[in-house]
C-alpha positions as CSV (number, residue, x, y, z in Angstrom):
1,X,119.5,-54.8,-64.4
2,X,122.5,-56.3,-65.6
3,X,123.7,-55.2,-69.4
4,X,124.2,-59.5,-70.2
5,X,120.8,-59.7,-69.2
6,X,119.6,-56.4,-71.3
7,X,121.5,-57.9,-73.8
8,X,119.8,-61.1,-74.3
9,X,116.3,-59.6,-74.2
10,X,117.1,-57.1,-76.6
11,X,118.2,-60.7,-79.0
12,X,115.5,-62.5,-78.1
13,X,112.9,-59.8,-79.4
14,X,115.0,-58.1,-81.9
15,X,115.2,-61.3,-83.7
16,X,111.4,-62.3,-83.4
17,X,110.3,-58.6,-84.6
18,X,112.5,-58.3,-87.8
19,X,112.7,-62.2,-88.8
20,X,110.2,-62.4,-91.8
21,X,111.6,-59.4,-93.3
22,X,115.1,-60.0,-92.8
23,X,114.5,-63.4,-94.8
24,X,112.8,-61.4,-97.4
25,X,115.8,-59.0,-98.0
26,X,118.3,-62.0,-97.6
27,X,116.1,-64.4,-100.3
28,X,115.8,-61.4,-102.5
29,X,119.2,-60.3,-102.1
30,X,120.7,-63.7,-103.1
31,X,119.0,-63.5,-106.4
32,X,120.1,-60.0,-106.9
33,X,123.6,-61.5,-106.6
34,X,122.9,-63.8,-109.4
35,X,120.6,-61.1,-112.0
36,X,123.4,-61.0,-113.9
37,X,124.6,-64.5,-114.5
38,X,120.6,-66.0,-114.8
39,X,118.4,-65.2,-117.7
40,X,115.5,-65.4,-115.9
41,X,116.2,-62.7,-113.6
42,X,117.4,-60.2,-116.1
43,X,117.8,-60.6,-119.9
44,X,121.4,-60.8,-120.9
45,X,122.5,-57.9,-123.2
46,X,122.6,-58.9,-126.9
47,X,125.5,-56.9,-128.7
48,X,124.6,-54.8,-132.3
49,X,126.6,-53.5,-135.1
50,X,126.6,-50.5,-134.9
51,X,129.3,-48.4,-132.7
52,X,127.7,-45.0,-132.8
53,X,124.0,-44.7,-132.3
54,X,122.1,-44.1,-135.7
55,X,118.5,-44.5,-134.5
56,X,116.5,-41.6,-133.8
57,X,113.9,-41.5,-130.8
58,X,110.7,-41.4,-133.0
59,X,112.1,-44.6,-134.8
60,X,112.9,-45.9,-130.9
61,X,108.9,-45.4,-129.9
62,X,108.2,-47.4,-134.0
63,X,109.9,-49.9,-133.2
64,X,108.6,-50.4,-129.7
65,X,105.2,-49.8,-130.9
66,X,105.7,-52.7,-133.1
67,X,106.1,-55.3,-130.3
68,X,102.5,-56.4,-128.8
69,X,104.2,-58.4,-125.6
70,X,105.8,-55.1,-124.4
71,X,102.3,-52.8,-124.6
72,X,103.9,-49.6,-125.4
73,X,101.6,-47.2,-127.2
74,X,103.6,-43.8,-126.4
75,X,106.6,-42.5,-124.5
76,X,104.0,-42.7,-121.3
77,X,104.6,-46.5,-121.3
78,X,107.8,-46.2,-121.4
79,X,110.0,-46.6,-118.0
80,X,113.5,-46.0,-118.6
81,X,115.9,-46.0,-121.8
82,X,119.4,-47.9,-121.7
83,X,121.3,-46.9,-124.5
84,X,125.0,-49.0,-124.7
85,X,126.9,-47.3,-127.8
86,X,129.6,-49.4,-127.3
87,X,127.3,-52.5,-127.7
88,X,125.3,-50.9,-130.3
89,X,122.1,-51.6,-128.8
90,X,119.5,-49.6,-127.0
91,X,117.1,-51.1,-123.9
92,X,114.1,-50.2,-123.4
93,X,111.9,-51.1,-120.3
94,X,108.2,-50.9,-120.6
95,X,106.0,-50.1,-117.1
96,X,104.7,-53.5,-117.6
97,X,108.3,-55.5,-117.0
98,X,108.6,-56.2,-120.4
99,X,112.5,-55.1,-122.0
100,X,112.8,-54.9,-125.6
101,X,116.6,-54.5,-126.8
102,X,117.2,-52.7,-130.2
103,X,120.0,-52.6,-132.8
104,X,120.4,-49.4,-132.4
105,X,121.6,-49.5,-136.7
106,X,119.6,-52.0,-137.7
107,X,116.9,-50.7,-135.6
108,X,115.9,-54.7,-135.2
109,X,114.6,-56.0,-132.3
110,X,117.8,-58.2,-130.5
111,X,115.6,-59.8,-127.4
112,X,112.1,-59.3,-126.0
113,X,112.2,-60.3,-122.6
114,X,110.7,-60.3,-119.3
115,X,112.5,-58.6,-116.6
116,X,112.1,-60.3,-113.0
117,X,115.4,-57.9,-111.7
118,X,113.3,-54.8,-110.9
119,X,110.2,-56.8,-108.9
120,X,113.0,-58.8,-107.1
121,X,114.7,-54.8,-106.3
122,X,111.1,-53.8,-105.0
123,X,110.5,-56.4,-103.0
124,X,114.1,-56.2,-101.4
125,X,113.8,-52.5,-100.7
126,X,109.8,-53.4,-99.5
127,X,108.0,-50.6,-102.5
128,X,106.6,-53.5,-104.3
129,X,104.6,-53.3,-100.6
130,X,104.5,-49.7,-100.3
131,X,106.5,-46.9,-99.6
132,X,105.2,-47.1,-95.8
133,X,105.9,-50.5,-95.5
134,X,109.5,-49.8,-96.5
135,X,109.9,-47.3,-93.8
136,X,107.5,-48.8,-90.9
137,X,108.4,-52.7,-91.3
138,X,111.9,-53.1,-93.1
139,X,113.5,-49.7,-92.5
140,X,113.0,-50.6,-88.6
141,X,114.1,-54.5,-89.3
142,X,116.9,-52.8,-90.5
143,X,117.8,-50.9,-87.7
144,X,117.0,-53.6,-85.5
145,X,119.6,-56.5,-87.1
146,X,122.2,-53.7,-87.1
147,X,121.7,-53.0,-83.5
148,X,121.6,-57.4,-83.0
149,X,124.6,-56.9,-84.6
150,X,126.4,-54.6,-82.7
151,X,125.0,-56.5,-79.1
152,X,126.5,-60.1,-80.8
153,X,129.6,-58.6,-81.9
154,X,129.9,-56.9,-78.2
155,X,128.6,-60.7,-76.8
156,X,131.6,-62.4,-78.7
157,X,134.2,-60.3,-78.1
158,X,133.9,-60.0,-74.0
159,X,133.2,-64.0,-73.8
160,X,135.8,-64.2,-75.9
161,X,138.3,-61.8,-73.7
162,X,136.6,-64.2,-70.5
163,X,137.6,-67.5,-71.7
164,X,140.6,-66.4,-72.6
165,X,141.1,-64.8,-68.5
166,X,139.7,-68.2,-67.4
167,X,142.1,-70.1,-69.8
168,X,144.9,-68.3,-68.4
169,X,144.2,-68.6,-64.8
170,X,143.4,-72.0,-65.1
171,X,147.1,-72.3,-66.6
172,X,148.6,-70.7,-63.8
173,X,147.0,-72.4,-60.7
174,X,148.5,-75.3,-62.4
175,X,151.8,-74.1,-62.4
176,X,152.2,-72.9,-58.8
């Protein structure tokens, strides 16, 4: 069997098998690009006074406590901690979505926000599925546009290098 032929099969089916979640990761990708630059993606960060954090972690957990949107009740709920001293603000992102930003002086609460950034990550990555989606459906859609993209590359470059050959004999008959 001819490689061309090979070639085209291999296109043909590679792009059928990885299509819907190589439009996922391109979709969520492009917003990715943007979390940044759109407030409804992620919440912008809201600078404080302070330059030097003053707030203790017990006063962190008050204060979050405090806010009924974000649902924290102890350090449990609790995802991850941000703190920006040079902004003089502190982040902090409930399990729920929810990020709450701090003065980290004032200890007053800056923003309360939802934050679409980390769902959009998941679903890019394909956890928000499951871990053995991400390895049985895009880790192999992966593979699979890398390998279309080494055949198309190969494709373009040797009809590329044949038109060029026919271009060039074609110029020659003409000039005998």
């Amino acid at each position: 069997m001819k490689y061309n032929r090979v070639n085209r099969k291999i296109h043909y089916w590679g792009s059928a098998i990885c299509a819907l979640p190589i439009l996922i990761i391109l979709v969520t990708g492009l917003l990715l690009i943007f979390k940044k630059d759109s407030n409804w993606i992620q919440p912008p960060t809201i600078r404080g006074v302070a330059k030097q954090p003053e707030i203790t972690f017990a006063e962190v957990l008050e204060v979050a406590k405090a806010s009924d949107k974000i649902a924290i009740n102890n350090w449990s709920d609790i995802n991850r901690l941000d703190v920006r001293p040079s902004k003089g603000m502190l982040k902090i992102r409930s399990n729920n979505g929810w990020e709450l930003q701090i003065d980290t002086k004032t200890k007053d609460i800056l923003s309360l926000e939802y934050r679409r950034s980390d769902i959009i990550e998941a679903i890019h990555t394909g956890t928000f599925f499951s871990k053995l989606v991400s390895y049985t459906v895009f880790l192999p859609a992966a593979v699979i546009l890398l390998l279309l993209w080494i055949t198309g590359l190969y494709l373009f470059v040797t009809m590329t290098i044949t038109k060029r050959k026919n271009r060039n004999r074609r110029l020659r008959v003409r000039n005998v």
